[in-house]
C-alpha positions in Angstrom: 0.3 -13.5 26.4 2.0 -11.5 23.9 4.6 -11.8 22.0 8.6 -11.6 21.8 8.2 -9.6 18.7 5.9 -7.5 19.7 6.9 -6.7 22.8 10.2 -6.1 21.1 8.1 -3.6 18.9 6.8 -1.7 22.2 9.8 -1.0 23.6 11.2 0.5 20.0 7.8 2.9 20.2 8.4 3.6 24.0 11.8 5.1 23.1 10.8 7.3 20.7 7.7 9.0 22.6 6.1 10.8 20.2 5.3 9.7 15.9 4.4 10.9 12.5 3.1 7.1 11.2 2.9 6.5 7.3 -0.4 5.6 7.5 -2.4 4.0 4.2 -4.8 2.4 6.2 -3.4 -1.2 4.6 -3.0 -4.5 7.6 0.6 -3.3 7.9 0.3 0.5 8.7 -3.2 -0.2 10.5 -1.3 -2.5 13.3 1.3 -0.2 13.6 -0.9 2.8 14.1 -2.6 0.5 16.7 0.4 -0.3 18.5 2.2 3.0 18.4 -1.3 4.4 19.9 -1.8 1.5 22.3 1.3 2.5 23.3 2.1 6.0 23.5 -0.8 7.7 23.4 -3.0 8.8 20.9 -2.1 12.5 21.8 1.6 11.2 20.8 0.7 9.9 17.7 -0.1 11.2 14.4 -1.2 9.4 11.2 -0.6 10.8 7.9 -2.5 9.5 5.0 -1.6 11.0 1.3 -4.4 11.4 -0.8 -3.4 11.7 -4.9 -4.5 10.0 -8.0 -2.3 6.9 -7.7 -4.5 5.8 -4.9 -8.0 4.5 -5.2 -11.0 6.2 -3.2 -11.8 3.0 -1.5 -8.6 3.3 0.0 -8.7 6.3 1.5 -12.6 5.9 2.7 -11.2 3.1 4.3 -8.4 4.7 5.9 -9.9 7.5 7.3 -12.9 5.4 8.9 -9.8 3.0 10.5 -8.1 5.9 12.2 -11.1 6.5 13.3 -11.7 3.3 15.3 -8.5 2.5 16.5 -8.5 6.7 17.8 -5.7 7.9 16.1 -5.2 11.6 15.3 -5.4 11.7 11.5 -4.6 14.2 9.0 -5.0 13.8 5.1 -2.5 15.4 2.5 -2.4 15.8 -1.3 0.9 14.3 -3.0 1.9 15.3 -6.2 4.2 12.5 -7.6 2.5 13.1 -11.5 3.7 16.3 -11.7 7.3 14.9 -11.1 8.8 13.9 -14.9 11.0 11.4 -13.1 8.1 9.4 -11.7 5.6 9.8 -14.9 8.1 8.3 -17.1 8.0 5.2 -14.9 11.6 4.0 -14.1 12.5 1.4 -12.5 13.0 3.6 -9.4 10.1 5.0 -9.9 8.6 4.3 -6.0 12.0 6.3 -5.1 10.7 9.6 -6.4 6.9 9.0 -4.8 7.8 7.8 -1.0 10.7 11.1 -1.1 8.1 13.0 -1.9 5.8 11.5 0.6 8.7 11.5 3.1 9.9 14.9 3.0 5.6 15.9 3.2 5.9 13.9 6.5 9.0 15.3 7.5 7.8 19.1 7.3 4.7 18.0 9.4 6.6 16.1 11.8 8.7 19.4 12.2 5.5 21.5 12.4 4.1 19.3 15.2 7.8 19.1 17.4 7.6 15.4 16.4 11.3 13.7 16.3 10.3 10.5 14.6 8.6 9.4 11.3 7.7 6.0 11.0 6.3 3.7 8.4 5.3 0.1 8.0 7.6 -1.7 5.8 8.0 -5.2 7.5 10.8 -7.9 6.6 8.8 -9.5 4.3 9.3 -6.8 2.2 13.3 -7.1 1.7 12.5 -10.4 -0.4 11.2 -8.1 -2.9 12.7 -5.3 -5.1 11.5 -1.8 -3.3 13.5 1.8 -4.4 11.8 2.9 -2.0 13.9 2.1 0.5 16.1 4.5 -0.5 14.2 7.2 0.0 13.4 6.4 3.7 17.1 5.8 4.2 18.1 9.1 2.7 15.3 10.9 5.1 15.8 8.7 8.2 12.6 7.1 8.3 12.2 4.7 10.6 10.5 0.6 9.7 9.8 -0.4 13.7 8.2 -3.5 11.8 11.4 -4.5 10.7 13.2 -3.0 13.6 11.0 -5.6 15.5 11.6 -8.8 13.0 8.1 -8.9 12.0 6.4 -10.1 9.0 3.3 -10.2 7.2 2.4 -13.3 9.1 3.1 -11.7 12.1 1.5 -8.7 11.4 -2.0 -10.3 10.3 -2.4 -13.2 13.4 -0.9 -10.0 15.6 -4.0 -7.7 14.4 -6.8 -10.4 14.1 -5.7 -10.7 18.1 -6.5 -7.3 18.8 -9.4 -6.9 16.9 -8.2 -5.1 13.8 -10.9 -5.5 10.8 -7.6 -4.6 8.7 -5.8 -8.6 9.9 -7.9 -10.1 6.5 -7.6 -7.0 4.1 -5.8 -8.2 1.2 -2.2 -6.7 -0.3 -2.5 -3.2 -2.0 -0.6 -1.2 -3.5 -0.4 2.0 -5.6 -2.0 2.1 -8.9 1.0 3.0 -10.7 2.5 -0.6 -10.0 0.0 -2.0 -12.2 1.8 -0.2 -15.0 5.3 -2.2 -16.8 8.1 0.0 -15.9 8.7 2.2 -19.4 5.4 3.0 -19.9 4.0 6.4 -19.3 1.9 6.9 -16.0 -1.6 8.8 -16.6 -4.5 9.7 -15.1 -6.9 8.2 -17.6 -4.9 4.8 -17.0 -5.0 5.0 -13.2 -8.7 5.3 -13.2 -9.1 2.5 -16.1 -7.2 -0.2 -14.0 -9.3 1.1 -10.7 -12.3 0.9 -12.3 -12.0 -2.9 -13.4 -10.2 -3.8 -10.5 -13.5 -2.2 -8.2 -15.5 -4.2 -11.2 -13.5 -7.7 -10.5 -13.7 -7.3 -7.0 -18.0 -6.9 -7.0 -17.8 -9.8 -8.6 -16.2 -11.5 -5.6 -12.4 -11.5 -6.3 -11.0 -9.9 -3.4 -7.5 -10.5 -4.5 -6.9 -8.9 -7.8 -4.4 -6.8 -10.0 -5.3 -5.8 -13.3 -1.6 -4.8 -15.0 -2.0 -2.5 -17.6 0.0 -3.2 -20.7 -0.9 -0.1 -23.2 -4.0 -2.0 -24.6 -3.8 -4.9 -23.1 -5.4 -6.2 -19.5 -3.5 -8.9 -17.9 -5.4 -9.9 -15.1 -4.2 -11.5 -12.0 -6.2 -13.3 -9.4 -5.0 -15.7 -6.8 -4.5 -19.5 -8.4 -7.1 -21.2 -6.6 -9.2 -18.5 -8.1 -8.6 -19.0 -11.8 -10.9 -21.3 -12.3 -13.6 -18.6 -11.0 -13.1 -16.6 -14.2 -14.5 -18.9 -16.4 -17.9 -18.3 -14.7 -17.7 -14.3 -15.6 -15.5 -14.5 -18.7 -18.5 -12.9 -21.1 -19.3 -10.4 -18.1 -15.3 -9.7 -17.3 -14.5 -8.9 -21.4 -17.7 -6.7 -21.9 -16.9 -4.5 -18.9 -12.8 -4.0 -19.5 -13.7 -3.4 -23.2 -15.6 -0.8 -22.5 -13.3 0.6 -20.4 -11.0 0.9 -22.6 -9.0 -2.2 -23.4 -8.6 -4.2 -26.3 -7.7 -7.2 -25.5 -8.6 -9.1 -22.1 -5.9 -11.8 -20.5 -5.8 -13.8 -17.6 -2.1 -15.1 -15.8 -2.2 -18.2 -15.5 0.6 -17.8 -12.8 -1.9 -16.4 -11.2 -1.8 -13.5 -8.5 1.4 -12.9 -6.8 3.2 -9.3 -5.2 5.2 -7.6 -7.8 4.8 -9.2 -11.0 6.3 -6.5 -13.0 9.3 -7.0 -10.8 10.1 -10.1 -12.7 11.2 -8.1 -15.7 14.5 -6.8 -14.2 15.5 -9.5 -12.3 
């Protein structure tokens, strides 16, 4: 039986007929790709994935072979948010220049394809946290049929583990650029330093993990129940992030939670 909220989220997609979904390929723009195509139709629905170098290749790979299963229409585009000044010097609205960017991409398309609506995946877990993005999606009247709905991450997870999404376990992401503090210069060689030992911690069975990026210093986050873990790879953790670059190698002893570097400017 499903459902209040999700019915709730039906009805919100019925109305609209035909969508341009955000789509990452994360649990929360995977379930509503599902649903929207579940729904109306995958010839009514189109996922738009953005492809640019704060975003890991995993990512994408695992985005595009999603789509795939759940039978969406998918196409990929190339963002440019580096070239932007605004976003390179990393405010702390920095997010507000990358999803209008990635907003006003999915608005042309959207246009292209006679396609009223643009949707994404925000959920109302995320209003706990501080997002600039927000803004953005306002200003361009993107719609959040998550939060439209009243669901949260919770939700979203049990919701997708019921209808067979291999997405309902996949853990938090987010774009590469959050791993640097706000003030600090976003570039390439960065991006792929924190991916790399990130992809590193992760083959070493962390599947939770955030490296943040502080110039020459690696503060790593895993969740707390994990801590202990590190110990075990501490000689094999420092060797590899050295060589990639870092100088010194810390842990959190917080341990992993969403938006760390938020904590500076609240």
């Amino acid at each position: 039986m499903k459902n209040k909220k999700l019915i709730k989220l039906e009805k919100i997609l019925s109305k609209m007929g035909k969508v341009v979904v955000a789509y990452s390929g994360g649990a929360d723009s995977a379930f509503l790709l599902k649903v929207a195509v579940d729904t109306l139709g995958g010839q009514n629905v189109l996922a738009v994935t953005a492809k640019s170098e704060t975003y890991t290749s995993s990512e994408l790979k695992d985005a595009v072979k999603n789509a795939k299963k759940i039978g969406a229409r998918q196409i990929i585009i190339s963002t440019n948010e580096l070239k932007n000044p605004n976003f390179r010097k990393n405010p702390v609205n920095r997010c507000y220049y990358c999803k209008y960017e990635l907003f006003g991409e999915l608005k042309k398309i959207a246009g292209k394809e006679n396609i009223k609506f643009v949707i994404d995946a925000s959920n109302v877990d995320d209003h706990k946290d501080y997002r600039p993005g927000a803004k953005a999606k306002k200003e361009l009247s993107v719609r959040s049929p998550l939060q439209e709905a009243g669901l949260d991450k919770e939700d979203i997870r049990q919701s997708s583990k019921k209808l067979g999404l291999v997405s309902w376990s996949k853990p938090a992401a987010a774009c590469l650029a959050s791993r640097l503090p706000y003030g600090e210069k976003i570039e390439v060689e960065k991006l792929r330093r924190i991916e790399k030992a990130e992809d590193f911690l992760r083959n070493l069975g962390f599947k939770q993990v955030r490296v943040r990026c502080h110039n020459n210093l690696a503060r790593i986050e895993v969740p707390a129940g994990d801590i202990s873990g590190t110990e075990r790879s501490r000689s094999k953790i420092t060797k590899k992030l050295k060589a990639l670059g870092f100088l010194y190698i810390t842990l959190d002893l917080q341990g992993y939670r969403t938006g760390s570097l938020n904590e500076a400017i609240k």
